[in-house]
Structures are given as structure tokens and as C-alpha cells.
C-alpha positions in Angstrom: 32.3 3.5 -34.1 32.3 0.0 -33.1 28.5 -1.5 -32.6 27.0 -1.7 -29.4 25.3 -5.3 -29.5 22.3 -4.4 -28.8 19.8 -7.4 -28.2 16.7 -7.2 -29.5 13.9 -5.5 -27.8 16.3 -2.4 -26.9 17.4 -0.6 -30.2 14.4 1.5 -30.3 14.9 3.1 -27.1 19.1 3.1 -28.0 18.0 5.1 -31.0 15.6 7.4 -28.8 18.6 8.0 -26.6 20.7 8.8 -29.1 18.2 11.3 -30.7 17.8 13.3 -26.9 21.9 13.6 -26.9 21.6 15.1 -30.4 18.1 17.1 -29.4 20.0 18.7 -26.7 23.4 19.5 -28.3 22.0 20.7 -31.7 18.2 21.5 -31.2 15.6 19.4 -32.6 16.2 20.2 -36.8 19.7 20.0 -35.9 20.6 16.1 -36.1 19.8 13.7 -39.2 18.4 9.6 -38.9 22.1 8.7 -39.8 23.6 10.7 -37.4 21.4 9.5 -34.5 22.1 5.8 -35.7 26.0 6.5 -35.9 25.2 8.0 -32.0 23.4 4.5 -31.2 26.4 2.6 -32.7 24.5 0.9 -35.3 23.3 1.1 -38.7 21.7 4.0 -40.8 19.4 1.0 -41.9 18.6 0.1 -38.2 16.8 2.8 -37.6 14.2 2.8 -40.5 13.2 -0.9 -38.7 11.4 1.4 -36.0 11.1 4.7 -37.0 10.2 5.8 -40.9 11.7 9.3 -40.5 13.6 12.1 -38.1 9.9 13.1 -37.0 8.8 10.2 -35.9 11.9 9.7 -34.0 11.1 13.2 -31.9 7.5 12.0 -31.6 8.9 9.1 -29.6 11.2 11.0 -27.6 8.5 13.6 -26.8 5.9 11.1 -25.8 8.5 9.9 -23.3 9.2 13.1 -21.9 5.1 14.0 -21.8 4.9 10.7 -19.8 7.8 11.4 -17.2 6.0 15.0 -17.2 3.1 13.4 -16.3 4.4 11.7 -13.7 6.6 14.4 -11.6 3.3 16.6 -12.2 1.1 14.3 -10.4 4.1 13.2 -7.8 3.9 17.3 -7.1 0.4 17.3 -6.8 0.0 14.4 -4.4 2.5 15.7 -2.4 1.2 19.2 -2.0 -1.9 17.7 -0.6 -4.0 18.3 1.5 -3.2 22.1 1.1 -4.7 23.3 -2.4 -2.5 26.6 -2.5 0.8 24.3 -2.3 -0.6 21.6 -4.4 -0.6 24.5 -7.5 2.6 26.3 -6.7 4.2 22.5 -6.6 3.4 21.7 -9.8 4.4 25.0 -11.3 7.5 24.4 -9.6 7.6 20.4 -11.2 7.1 21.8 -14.5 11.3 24.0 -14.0 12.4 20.8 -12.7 11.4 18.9 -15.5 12.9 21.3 -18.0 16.4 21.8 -15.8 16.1 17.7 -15.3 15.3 16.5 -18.8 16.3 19.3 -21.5 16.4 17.2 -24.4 12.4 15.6 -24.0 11.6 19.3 -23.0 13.2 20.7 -26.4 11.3 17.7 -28.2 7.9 18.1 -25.9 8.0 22.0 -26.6 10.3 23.4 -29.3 10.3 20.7 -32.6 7.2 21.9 -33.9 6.0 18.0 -33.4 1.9 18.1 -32.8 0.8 16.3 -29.4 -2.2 15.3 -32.1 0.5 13.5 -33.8 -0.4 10.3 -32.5 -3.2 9.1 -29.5 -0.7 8.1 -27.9 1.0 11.4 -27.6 -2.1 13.1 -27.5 -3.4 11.3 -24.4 0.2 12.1 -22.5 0.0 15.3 -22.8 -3.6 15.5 -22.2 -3.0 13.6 -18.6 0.1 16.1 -17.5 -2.1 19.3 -18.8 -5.1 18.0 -16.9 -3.0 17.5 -13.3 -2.5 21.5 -13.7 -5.8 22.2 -14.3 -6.7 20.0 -11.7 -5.1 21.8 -9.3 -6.0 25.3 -10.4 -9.9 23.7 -9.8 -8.6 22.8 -6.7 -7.4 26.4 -6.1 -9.9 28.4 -7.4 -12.7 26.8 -5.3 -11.6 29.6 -2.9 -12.5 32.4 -5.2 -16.0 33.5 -5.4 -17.7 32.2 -7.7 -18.8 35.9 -9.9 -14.8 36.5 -9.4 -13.3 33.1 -11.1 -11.7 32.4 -13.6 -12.3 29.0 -15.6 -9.7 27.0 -14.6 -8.1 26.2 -18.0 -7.5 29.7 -18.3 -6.1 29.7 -14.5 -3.9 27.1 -15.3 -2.8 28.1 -18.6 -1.7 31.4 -17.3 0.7 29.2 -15.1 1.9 26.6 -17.4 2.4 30.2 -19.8 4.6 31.7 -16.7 6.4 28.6 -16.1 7.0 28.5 -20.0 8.6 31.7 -20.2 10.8 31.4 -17.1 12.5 28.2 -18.8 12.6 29.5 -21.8 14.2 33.0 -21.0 15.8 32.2 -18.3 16.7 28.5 -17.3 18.2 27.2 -20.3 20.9 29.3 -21.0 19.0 31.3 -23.4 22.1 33.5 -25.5 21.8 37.0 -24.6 19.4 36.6 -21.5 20.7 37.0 -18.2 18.9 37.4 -15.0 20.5 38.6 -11.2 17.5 35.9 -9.8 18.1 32.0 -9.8 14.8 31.1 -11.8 13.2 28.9 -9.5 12.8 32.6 -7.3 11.6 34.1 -10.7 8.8 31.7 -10.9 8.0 31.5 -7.1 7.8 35.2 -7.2 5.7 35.3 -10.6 3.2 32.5 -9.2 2.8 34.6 -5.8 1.8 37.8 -8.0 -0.9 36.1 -9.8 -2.4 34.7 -6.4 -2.1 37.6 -5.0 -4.1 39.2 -7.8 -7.2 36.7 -7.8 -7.1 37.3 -3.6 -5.8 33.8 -2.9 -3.3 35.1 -0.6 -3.0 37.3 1.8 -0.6 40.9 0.1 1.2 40.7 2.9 2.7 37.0 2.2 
């Protein structure tokens, strides 16, 4: 494969690019250094300038994926405003985009087995996307009385847990899964359930 030219300044992110192809072709395990650098047009030697190992090469990508996460979770939250109810069901719906959007930081982000406590860096991205949730479900749950709500953590990790399982099942071409509802209606559906259940909206909605 003929080199690239990359200047310098840009063959990390080349090699990081290279690693998301092969993270969403192959799975996360699925790819070695060499592989990613022949992907990136350049040396196996390259890539040990930036990254010492495979791992720390899907830490990268992940902590780029928790920060674009971060993002389109707080764009869905902003937007929702000032209504609390479609603040939340925005952001559960940010969190399928995301994964439909960008499959191979979601695969890195969720299915390598990489720690967020890896590094603070990647710790304090994930941390800021989790904590736009959980705003939200604060947000939300201010309308439950007080002797009838649930901390909001465990609000919002019942969604992010329902939004999980949708992808995973259902909106990635899972093998052997098949569902007669486009996933986005799975989730909407799901979310409305679990609202309806803590009385944040009305049973007939």
C-alpha cells in the first residue's frame, strides 16, 4: 500500500481512523497494531511513536467517541429545553443516534472491555456524557413526589440500560435478532412505559 504522506501532527488521528474501520469491520480483538498501520498506509513502527500497544489505541478511539457522546447528549439536552419530559426522552433518543452514527467509537466506548478509569482523560469524558443523563432525569424527577422518587442515578441508569439494550439487540444488526419495529419506536415506546410507571405522564399519552 503506497504511504499516505502524512505531515506531522496527523498520524495519530490517521492511525485512530484506521483502528475505527477495523473496530467496526472485525470487533475490537479483531485487528492487530500492524494491521491498523498497513490501514493508515504507514509503518508497523509508526505506530508504536504514539501508541505502545492495540489497547491504548482503542482507549484513544473511545475517548473520542465518549467526547462526541458528550456533545450530541448535551446538544439533546439543550434542545429539549425548556420542557423537562422532552429534555430526557431527547437524550435517550441521542444516545441510538450516536450508536447508528458512529458504530466503531460505540463498539470501542462499550464492547472492548477498555476501563473509562483507564486514563483521566477518559474517565472525565465519560463522566461529563453520563452526568448530562442524569441531569436530565433530576430534571424529570422533580415532578415526582418526593416519598415516590427514585435517586436519579438510578432513574437515569435504567434509561441509558434501555437505550443499551435496544442498540445492542436490535440496531446493530445483532445475528439472529430481528424485530417487526424500527428501533428508534422500540425505544420511544420503552421510555414512554417507564414514565408512565413513575406517573410522569398521563396512561393515556
Amino acid at each position: 500500500m503506497p504511504k499516505r504522506g502524512y505531515h506531522h501532527g496527523n498520524l495519530r488521528q490517521a492511525l485512530i481512523d484506521a483502528a475505527l474501520e477495523l473496530i467496526e469491520a472485525r470487533g475490537p480483538m479483531g485487528f492487530t497494531l500492524s494491521e491498523a498501520a498497513k490501514q493508515a498506509g504507514v509503518t508497523p513502527a509508526a505506530v508504536y511513536r504514539h501508541f505502545e500497544g492495540r489497547e491504548d489505541l482503542i482507549a484513544e478511539a473511545a475517548l473520542q467517541g465518549y467526547e462526541i457522546f458528550g456533545d450530541l447528549m448535551q446538544y439533546a439536552y439543550d434542545k429539549g429545553q425548556p420542557s423537562a419530559l422532552s429534555a430526557f426522552t431527547a437524550t435517550g433518543r441521542a444516545y441510538l443516534a450516536f450508536a447508528g452514527k458512529y458504530p466503531g467509537h460505540y463498539i470501542a466506548m462499550f464492547e472492548s472491555g477498555i476501563s473509562v478509569n483507564r486514563t483521566p482523560e477518559l474517565a472525565a469524558a465519560a463522566t461529563r456524557a453520563n452526568d448530562v443523563l442524569e441531569k436530565a432525569a433530576t430534571d424529570l424527577s422533580q415532578h415526582i413526589p418526593a416519598d415516590k422518587r427514585p435517586p436519579a442515578s438510578m432513574f437515569s441508569a435504567h434509561i441509558w440500560a434501555l437505550s443499551h439494550g435496544v442498540v445492542e439487540l436490535f440496531a446493530r444488526n445483532s445475528p439472529g435478532r430481528a424485530s417487526p419495529f424500527p428501533a428508534d419506536d422500540l425505544l420511544e415506546t420503552g421510555i414512554g412505559i417507564y414514565l408512565r410507571g413513575l406517573g410522569l405522564i398521563s396512561p393515556d399519552d
